[in-house]
C-alpha positions as CSV (number, residue, x, y, z in Angstrom):
1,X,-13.1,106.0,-103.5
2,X,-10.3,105.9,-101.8
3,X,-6.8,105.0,-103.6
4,X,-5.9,102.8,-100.5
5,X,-5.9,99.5,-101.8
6,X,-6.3,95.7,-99.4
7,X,-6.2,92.5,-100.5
8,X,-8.6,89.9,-100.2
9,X,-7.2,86.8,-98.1
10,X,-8.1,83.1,-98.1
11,X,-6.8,82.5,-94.5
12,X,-9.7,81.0,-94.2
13,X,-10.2,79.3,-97.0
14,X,-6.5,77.9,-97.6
15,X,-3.6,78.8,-94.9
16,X,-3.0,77.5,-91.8
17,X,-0.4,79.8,-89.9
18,X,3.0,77.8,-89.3
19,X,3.6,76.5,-85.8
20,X,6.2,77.5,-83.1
21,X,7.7,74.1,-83.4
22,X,8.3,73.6,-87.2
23,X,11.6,73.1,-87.7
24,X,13.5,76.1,-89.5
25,X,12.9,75.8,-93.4
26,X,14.1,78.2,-96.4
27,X,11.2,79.5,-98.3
28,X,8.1,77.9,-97.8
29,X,5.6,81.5,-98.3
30,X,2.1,80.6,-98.4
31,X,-0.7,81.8,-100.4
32,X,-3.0,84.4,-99.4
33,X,-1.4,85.7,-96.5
34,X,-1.5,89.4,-97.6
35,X,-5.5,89.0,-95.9
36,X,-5.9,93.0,-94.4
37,X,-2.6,94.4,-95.7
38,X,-2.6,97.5,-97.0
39,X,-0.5,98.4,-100.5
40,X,3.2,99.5,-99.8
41,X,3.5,103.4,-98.7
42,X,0.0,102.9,-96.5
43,X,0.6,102.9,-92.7
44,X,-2.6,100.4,-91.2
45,X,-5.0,103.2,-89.4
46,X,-4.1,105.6,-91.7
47,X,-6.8,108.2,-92.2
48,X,-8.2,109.4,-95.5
49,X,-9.6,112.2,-96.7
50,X,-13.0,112.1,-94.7
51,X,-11.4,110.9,-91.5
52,X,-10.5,106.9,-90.6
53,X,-10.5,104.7,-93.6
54,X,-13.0,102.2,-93.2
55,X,-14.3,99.0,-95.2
56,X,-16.1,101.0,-97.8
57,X,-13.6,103.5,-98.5
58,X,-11.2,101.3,-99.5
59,X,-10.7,99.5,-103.2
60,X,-10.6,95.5,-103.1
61,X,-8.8,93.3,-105.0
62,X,-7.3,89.8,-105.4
63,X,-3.7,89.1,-106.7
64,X,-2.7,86.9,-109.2
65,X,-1.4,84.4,-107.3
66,X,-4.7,83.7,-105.6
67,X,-7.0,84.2,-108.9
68,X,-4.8,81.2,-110.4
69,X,-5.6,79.2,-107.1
70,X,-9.1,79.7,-107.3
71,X,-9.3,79.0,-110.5
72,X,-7.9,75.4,-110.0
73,X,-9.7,74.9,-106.6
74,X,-13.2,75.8,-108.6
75,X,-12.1,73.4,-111.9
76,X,-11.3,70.2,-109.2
77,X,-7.6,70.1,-109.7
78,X,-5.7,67.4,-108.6
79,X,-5.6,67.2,-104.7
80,X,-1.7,66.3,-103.4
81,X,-1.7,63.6,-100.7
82,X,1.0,63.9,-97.9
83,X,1.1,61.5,-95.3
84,X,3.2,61.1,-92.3
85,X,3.2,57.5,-90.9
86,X,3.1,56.6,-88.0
87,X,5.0,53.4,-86.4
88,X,2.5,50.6,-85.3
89,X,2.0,49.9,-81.6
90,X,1.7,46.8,-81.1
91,X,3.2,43.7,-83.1
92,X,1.3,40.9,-85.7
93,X,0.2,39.1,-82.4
94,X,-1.3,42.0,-80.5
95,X,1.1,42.7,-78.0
96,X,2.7,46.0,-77.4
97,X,5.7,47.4,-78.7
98,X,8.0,49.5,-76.5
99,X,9.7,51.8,-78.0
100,X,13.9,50.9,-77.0
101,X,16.8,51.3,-79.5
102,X,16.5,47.4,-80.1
103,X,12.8,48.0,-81.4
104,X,13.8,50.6,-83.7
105,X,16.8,49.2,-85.3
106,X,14.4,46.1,-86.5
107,X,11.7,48.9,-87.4
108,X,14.0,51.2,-89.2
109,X,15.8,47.9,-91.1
110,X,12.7,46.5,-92.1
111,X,11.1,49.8,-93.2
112,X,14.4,50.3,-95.6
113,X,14.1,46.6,-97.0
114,X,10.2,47.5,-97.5
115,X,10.7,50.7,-99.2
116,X,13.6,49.3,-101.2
117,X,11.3,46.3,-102.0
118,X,14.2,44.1,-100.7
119,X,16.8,45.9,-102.6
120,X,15.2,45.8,-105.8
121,X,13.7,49.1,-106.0
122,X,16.7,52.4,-106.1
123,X,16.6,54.3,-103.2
124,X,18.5,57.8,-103.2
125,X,20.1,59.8,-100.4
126,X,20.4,63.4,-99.6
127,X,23.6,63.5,-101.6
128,X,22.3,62.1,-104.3
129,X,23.6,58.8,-103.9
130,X,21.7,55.4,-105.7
131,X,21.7,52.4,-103.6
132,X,20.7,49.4,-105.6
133,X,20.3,45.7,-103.4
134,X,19.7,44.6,-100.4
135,X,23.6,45.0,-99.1
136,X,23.7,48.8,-100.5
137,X,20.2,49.3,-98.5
138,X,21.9,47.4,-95.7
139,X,24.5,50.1,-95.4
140,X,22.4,53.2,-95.3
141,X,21.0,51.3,-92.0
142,X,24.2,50.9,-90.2
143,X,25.4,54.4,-91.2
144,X,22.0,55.6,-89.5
145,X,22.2,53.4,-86.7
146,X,25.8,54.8,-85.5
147,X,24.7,58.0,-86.1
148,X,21.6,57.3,-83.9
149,X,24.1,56.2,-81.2
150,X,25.9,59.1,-81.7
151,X,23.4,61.2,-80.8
152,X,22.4,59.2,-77.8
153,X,25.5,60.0,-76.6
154,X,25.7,63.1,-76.8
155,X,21.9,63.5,-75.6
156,X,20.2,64.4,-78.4
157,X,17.9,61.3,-78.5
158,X,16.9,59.3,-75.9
159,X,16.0,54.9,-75.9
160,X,12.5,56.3,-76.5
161,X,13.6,58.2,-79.5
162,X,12.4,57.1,-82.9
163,X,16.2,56.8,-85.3
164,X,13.3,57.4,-88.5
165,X,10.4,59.9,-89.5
166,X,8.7,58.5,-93.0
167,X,7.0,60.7,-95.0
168,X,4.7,59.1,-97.9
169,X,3.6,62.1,-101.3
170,X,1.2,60.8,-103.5
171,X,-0.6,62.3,-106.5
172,X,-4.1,60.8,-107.6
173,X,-4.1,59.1,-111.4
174,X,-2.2,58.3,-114.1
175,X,0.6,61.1,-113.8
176,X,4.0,61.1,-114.9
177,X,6.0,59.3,-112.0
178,X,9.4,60.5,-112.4
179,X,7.9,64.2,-112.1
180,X,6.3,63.0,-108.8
181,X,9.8,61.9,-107.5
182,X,11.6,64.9,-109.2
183,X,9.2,67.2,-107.2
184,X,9.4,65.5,-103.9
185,X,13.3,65.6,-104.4
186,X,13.0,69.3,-104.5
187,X,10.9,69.8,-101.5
188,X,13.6,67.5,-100.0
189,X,16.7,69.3,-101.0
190,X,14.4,72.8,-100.0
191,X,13.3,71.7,-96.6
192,X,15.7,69.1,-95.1
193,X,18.9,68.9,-96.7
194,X,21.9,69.6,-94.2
195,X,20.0,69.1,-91.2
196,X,18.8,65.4,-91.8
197,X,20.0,62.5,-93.9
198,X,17.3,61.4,-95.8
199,X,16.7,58.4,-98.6
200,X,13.7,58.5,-101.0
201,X,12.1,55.9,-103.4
202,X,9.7,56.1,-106.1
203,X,6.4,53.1,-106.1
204,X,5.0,52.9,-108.7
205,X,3.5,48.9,-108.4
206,X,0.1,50.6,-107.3
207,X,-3.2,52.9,-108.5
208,X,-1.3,56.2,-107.8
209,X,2.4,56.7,-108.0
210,X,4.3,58.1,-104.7
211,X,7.2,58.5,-102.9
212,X,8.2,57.2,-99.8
213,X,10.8,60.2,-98.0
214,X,12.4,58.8,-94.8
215,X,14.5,61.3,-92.7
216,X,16.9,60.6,-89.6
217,X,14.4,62.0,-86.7
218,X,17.5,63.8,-84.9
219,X,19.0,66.2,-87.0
220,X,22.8,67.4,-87.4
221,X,21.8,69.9,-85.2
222,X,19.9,67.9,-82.7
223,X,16.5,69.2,-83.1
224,X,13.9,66.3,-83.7
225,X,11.4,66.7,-86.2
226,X,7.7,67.5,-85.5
227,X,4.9,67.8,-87.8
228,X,1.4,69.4,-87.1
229,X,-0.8,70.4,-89.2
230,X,0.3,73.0,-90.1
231,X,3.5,71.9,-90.9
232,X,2.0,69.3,-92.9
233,X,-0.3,71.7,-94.8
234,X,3.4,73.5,-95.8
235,X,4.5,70.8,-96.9
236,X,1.4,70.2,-99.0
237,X,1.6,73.4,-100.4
238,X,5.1,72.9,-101.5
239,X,4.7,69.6,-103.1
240,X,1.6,71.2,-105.1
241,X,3.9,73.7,-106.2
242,X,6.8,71.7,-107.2
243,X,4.5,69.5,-109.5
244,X,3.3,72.5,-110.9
245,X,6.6,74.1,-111.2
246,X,7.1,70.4,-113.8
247,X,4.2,71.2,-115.5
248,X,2.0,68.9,-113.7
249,X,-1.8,70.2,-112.3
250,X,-2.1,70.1,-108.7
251,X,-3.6,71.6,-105.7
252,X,-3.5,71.9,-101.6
253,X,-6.6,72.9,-100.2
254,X,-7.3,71.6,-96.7
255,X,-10.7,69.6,-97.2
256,X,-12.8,72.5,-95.5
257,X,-11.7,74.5,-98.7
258,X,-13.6,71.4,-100.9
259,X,-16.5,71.6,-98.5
260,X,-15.3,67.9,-97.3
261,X,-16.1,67.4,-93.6
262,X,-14.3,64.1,-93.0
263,X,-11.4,63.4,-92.5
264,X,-9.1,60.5,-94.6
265,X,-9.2,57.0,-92.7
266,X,-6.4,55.9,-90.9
267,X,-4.2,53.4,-93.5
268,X,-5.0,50.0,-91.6
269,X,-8.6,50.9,-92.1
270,X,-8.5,51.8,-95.2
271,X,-6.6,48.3,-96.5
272,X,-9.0,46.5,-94.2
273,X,-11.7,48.2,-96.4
274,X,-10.0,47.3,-99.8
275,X,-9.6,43.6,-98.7
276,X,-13.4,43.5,-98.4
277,X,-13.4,43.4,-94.3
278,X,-15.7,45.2,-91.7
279,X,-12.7,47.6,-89.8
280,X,-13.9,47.2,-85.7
281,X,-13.5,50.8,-85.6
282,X,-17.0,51.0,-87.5
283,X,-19.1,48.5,-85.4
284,X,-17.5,51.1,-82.1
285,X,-18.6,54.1,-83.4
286,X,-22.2,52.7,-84.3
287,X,-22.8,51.9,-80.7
288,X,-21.6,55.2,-79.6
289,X,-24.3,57.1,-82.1
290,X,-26.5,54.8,-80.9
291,X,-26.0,55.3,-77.4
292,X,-26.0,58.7,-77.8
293,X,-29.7,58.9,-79.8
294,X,-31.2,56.2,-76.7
295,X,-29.6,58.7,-74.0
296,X,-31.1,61.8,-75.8
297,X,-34.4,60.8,-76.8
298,X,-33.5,60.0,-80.3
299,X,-31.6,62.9,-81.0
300,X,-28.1,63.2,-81.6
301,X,-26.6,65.5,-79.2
302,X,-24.7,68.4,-80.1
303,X,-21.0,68.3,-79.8
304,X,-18.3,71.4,-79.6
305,X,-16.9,70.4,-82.9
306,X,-20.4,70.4,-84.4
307,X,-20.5,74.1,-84.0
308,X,-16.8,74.7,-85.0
309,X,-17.7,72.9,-88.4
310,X,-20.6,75.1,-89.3
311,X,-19.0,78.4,-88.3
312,X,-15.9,77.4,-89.8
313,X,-18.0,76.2,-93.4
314,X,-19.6,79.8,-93.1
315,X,-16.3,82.1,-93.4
316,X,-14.8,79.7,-96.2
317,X,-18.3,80.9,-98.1
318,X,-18.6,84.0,-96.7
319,X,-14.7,84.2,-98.5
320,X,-16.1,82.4,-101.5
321,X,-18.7,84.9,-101.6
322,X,-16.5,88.0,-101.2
323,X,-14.8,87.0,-103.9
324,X,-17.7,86.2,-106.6
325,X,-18.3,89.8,-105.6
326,X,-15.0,91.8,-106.5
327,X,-14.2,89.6,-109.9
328,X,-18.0,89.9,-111.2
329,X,-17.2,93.8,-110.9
330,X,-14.1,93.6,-113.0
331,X,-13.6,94.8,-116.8
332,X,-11.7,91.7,-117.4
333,X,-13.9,88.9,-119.1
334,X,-11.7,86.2,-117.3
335,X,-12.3,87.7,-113.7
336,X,-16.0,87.2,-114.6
337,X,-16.1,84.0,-116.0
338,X,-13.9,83.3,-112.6
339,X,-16.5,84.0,-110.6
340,X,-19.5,82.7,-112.0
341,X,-17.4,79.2,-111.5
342,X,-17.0,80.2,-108.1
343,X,-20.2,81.2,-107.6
344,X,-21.5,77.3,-108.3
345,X,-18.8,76.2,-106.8
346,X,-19.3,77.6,-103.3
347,X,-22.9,77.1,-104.3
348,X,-22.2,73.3,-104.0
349,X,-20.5,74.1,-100.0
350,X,-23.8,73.3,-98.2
351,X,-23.4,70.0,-96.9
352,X,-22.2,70.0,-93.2
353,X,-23.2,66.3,-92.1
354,X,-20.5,64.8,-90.0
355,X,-19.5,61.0,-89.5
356,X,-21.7,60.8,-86.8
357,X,-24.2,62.4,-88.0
358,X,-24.6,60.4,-91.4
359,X,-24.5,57.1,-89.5
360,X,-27.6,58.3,-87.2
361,X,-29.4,58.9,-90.6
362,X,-28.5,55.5,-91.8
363,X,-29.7,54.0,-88.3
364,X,-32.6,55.8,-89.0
365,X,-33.5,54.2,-92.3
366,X,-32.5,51.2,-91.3
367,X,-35.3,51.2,-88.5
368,X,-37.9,52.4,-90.7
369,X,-37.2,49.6,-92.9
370,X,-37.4,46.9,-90.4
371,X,-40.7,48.6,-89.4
372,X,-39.8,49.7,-86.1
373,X,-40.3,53.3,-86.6
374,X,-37.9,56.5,-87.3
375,X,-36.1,58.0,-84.0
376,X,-37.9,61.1,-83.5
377,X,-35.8,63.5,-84.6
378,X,-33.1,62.3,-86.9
379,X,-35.0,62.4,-89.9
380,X,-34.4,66.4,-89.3
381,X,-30.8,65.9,-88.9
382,X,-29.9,67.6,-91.5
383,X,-32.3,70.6,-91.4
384,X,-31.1,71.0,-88.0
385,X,-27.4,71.3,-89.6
386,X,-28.6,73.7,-92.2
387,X,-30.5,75.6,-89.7
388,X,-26.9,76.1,-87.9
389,X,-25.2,77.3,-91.0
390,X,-27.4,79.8,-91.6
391,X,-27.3,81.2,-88.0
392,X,-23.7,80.7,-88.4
393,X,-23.7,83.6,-91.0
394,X,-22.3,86.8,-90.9
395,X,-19.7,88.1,-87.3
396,X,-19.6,84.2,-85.9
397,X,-17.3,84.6,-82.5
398,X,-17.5,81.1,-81.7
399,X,-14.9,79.0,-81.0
400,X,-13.2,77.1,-83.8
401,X,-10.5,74.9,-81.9
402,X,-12.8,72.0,-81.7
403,X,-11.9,68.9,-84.0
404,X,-13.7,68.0,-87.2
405,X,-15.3,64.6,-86.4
């Protein structure tokens, strides 16, 4: 065997490379991105001793840092939630809101007396200042709101610009809040401190404790800040690592990691839900499947993302897989025991039945039990799925920039 030595990377499984338009952030390394590396001294394309070293000369091995992860990925740690929201649209009456620097002063004021609960919640700036009442809360908006003209002067924002970016990290059960807060003022102090003013406060009047982080968009700088996903994946990762860092158990895994194929609702959904209403979303997307099934003879037709879903589910167990394979080899009893959990676990990754695709199976039922009959073919719905993973197996070259749905 070769004494060249690569390790095996969760790209798949866990990273999402950081995008062009992230702002500039200290830190911030993410796991597994050593995938295809070769150990220090080794020049990639080097040759060994019988000429090019290929896959099976080579030794394979995992670090440290991503045995731990899998370890808490396979055990169901604790998933971190970070949320970005997003300013509503239209008012309470239905009519829309354009965005103007009148709008957003009543936005951003009543967003601070709502975070602050009216004063009577502590909020905390980036220089660790406490602001207790409504009139100490009332000053952080006027300091914001000059600055915000500032900048329009100077043409760093625009009417259209939003003066706020709110950020809401939330940890599922009974954990220790103050940690919560004390981690999410790290990540703060880490990420965004001296390029935007930013207050923080700590909720704890619900199910889950969180933190509600609300930056100046424009920073000192002038750059605005942007968040896809895999900005917000970073931040997830960070969050996850100062709770840990406290002593607390978390984890970051996008959901494709979990084998979870759907994505979170929207927030007015979901408190539409937990009032006990029917969301109008739902009743939409029923007559779309059901469109869909009368247009296609009772099957539901295949979409890009379809296909991106199953290829995608196949490397994360393909990775899984890979992995089983190098700890069951090694002469540590923990690496074993590691992946027989991981073996079960990716065992349990089967599953690749969209939103769509669950509610033509419930249609389905639903006519059978009215006696109308089954749409021919939907009762195979989820062989067909199946059927994709497995041909999904092994090289897939297709393309993976479709949408989950």
């Amino acid at each position: 065997m070769s004494e060249f030595k690569s390790e095996l990377g969760f790209e798949d499984c866990w990273s999402q490379p950081r995008s062009a338009r992230t702002q500039k952030s200290p830190g911030g390394a993410q796991v597994g991105k050593a995938s295809g590396r070769i150990a220090p001294g080794d020049k990639s394309g080097a040759e060994g001793p019988q000429g090019p070293r290929g896959a099976a000369d080579q030794a394979e091995a995992i670090s440290g840092s991503d045995k731990a992860r899998l370890a808490r990925v396979v055990r169901g740690a604790p998933e971190v939630m970070v949320k970005v929201s997003k300013p509503a649209r239209v008012d309470k009456h239905g009519n829309p809101i354009k965005v103007s620097r009148g709008t957003e002063a009543l936005r951003v004021s009543e967003h601070l007396a709502y975070i602050s609960r009216n004063g009577k919640i502590e909020i905390e700036n980036d220089r660790g200042e406490t602001f207790n009442g409504s009139r100490e809360v009332a000053s952080v908006f006027r300091e914001w709101l000059e600055k915000h003209d500032d900048a329009r002067a100077v043409g760093y924002a625009s009417d259209r610009t939003r003066i706020t970016t709110s950020i809401m990290f939330s940890m599922p059960g009974s954990v220790n809040a103050e940690a919560v807060k004390d981690a999410v003022r790290a990540l703060a102090e880490q990420e965004f401190q001296g390029r935007h003013d930013y207050v923080m406060a700590l909720h704890t009047d619900t199910h889950h404790p969180h933190v509600h982080l609300t930056l100046r968009t424009v920073g000192d700088d002038g750059v605005k800040l942007r968040f896809g996903k895999p900005d917000l994946q970073h931040l997830r990762d960070t969050f996850a690592e100062k709770l840990r860092q406290r002593g607390i158990e978390a984890e970051s895994t996008p959901r494709h990691a979990r084998g979870a194929t759907r994505r979170g609702e929207a927030t007015p959904v979901y408190k539409i839900r937990q009032r006990g209403g029917k969301p109008l979303v739902d009743a939409r997307k029923t007559r779309e499947v059901k469109r869909d099934l009368e247009d296609n003879g009772g099957r539901l037709p295949q979409k890009p993302w379809d296909d991106a879903l199953v290829a995608r589910r196949s490397r994360v167990m393909t990775t899984y897989g890979n992995a089983v394979r190098i700890l069951a080899q090694s002469q540590d009893p923990e690496d074993r025991q590691l992946a027989e959990a991981t073996r079960k676990f990716s065992a349990r990754l089967t599953d690749v039945t969209t939103q769509r695709g669950q509610m033509a199976l419930t249609l389905d039922v639903e006519g059978r039990g009215r006696g109308v009959g089954g749409r021919k073919g939907v009762a195979d719905l989820g062989s067909r799925e199946r059927d994709q993973e497995r041909g999904a197996e092994g090289k897939d070259k297709r393309n993976d920039r479709g949408p989950e749905r």
